[in-house]
GUPANU-929720 format. One record per residue (C-alpha): residue number from 1; residue in three letters; x negated, y, z. Coordinates in nm, 2 decimals. Example, Ala and Ser with C-alpha at 12.3 -4.5 7.8 and 13.67 -1.06 7.14 Angstrom:
+-----+-----+--------+--------+--------+
!   k !   r !     px !     py !     pz !
+-----+-----+--------+--------+--------+
!   1 ! ALA !  -1.23 !  -0.45 !   0.78 !
!   2 ! SER !  -1.37 !  -0.11 !   0.71 !
+-----+-----+--------+--------+--------+
//
This chain:
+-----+-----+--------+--------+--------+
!   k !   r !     px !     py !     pz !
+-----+-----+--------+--------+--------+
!   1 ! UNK !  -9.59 !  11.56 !  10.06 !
!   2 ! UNK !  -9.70 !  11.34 !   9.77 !
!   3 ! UNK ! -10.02 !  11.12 !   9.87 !
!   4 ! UNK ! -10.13 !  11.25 !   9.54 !
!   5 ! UNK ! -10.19 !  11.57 !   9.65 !
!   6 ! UNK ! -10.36 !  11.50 !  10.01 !
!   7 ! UNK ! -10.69 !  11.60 !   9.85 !
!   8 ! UNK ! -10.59 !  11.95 !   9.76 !
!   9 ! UNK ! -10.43 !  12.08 !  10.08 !
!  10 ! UNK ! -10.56 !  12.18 !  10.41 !
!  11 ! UNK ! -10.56 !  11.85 !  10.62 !
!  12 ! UNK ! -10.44 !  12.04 !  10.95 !
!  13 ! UNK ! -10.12 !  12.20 !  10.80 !
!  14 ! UNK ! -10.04 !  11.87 !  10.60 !
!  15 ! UNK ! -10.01 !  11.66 !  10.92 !
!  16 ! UNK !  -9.82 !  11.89 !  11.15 !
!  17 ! UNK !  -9.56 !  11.93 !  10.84 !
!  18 ! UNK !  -9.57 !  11.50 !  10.86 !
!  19 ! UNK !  -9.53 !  11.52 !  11.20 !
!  20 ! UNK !  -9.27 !  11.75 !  11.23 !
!  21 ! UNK !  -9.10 !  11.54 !  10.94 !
!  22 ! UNK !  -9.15 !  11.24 !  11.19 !
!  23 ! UNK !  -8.97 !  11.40 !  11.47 !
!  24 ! UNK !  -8.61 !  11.37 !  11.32 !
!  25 ! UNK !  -8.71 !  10.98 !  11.23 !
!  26 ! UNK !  -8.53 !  10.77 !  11.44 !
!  27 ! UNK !  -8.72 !  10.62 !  11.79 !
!  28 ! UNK !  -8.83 !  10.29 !  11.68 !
!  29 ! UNK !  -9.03 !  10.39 !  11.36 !
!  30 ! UNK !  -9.15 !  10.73 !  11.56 !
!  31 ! UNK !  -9.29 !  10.42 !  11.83 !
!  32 ! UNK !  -9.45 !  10.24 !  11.48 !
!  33 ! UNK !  -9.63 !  10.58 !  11.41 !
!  34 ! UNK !  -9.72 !  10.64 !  11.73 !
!  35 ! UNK !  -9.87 !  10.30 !  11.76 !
!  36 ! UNK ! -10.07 !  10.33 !  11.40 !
!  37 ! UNK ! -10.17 !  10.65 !  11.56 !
!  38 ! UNK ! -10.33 !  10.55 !  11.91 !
!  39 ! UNK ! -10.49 !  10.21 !  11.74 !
!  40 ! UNK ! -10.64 !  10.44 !  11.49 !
!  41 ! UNK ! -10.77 !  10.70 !  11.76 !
!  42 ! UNK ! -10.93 !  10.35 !  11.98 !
!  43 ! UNK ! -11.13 !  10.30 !  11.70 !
!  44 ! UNK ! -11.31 !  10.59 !  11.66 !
!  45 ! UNK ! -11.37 !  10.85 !  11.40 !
!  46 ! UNK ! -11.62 !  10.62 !  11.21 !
!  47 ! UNK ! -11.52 !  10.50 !  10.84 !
!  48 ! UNK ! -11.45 !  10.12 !  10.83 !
!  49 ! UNK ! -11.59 !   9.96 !  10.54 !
!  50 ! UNK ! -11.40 !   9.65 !  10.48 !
!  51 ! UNK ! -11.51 !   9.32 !  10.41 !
!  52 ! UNK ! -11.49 !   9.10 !  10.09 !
!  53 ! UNK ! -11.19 !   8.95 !  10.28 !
!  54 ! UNK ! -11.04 !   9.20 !  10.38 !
!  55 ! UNK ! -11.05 !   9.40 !  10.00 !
!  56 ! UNK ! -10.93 !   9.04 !   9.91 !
!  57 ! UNK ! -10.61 !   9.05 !  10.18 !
!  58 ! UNK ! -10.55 !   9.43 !  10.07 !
!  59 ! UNK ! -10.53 !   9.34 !   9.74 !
!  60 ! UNK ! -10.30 !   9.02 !   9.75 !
!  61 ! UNK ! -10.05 !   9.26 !   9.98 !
!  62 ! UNK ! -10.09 !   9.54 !   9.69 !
!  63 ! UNK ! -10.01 !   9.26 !   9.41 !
!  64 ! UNK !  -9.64 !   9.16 !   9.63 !
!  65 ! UNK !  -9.56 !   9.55 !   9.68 !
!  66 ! UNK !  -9.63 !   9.56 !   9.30 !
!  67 ! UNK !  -9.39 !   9.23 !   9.26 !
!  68 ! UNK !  -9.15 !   9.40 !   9.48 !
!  69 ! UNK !  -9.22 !   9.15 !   9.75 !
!  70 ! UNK !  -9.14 !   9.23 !  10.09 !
!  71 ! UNK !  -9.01 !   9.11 !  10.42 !
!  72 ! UNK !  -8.68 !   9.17 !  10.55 !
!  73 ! UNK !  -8.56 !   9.45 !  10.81 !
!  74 ! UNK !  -8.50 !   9.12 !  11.03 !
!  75 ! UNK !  -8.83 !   8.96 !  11.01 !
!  76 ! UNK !  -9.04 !   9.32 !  11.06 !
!  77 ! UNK !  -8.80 !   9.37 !  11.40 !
!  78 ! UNK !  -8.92 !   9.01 !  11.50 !
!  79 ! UNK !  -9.27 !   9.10 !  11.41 !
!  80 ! UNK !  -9.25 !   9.39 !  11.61 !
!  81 ! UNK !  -9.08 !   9.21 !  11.89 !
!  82 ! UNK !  -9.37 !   8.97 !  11.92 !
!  83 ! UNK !  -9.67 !   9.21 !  11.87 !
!  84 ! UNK !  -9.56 !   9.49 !  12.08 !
!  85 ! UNK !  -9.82 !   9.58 !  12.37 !
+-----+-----+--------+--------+--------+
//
């Protein structure tokens, strides 16, 4: 589904279609989801209003993705391989 559209569509249905979607993924980014997941359920169901710095470090990451920068395969799996719990 388009993010686009997330406004206009029954919340509940949307995610179990994404969900199911993220079944056939393969294990390692299904372990990256379920990790977004669980940090975003510790946190609580409260809105997070980000800080100048943070909307500053948001937006420099927007400006790469815009320049087409981004890091290599290699250097997320070592990122990954350093942060995992």
């Amino acid at each position: 589904m388009p993010l686009t559209s997330i406004n206009d569509c029954d919340m509940s249905n949307a995610l179990d279609k994404v969900l199911e979607r993220v079944k056939s993924w393969p294990e390692a980014r299904q372990r990256d989801v379920l990790r977004v997941l669980e940090v975003m359920e510790q946190s609580g169901t409260a809105v997070h209003m980000l800080t100048d710095n943070e909307r500053a470090a948001v937006q420099v990451g927007l400006d790469q993705a815009n320049r087409g920068e981004f890091v290599s395969d290699a250097e997320m799996e070592a990122f990954w391989r350093r942060n995992r719990a």
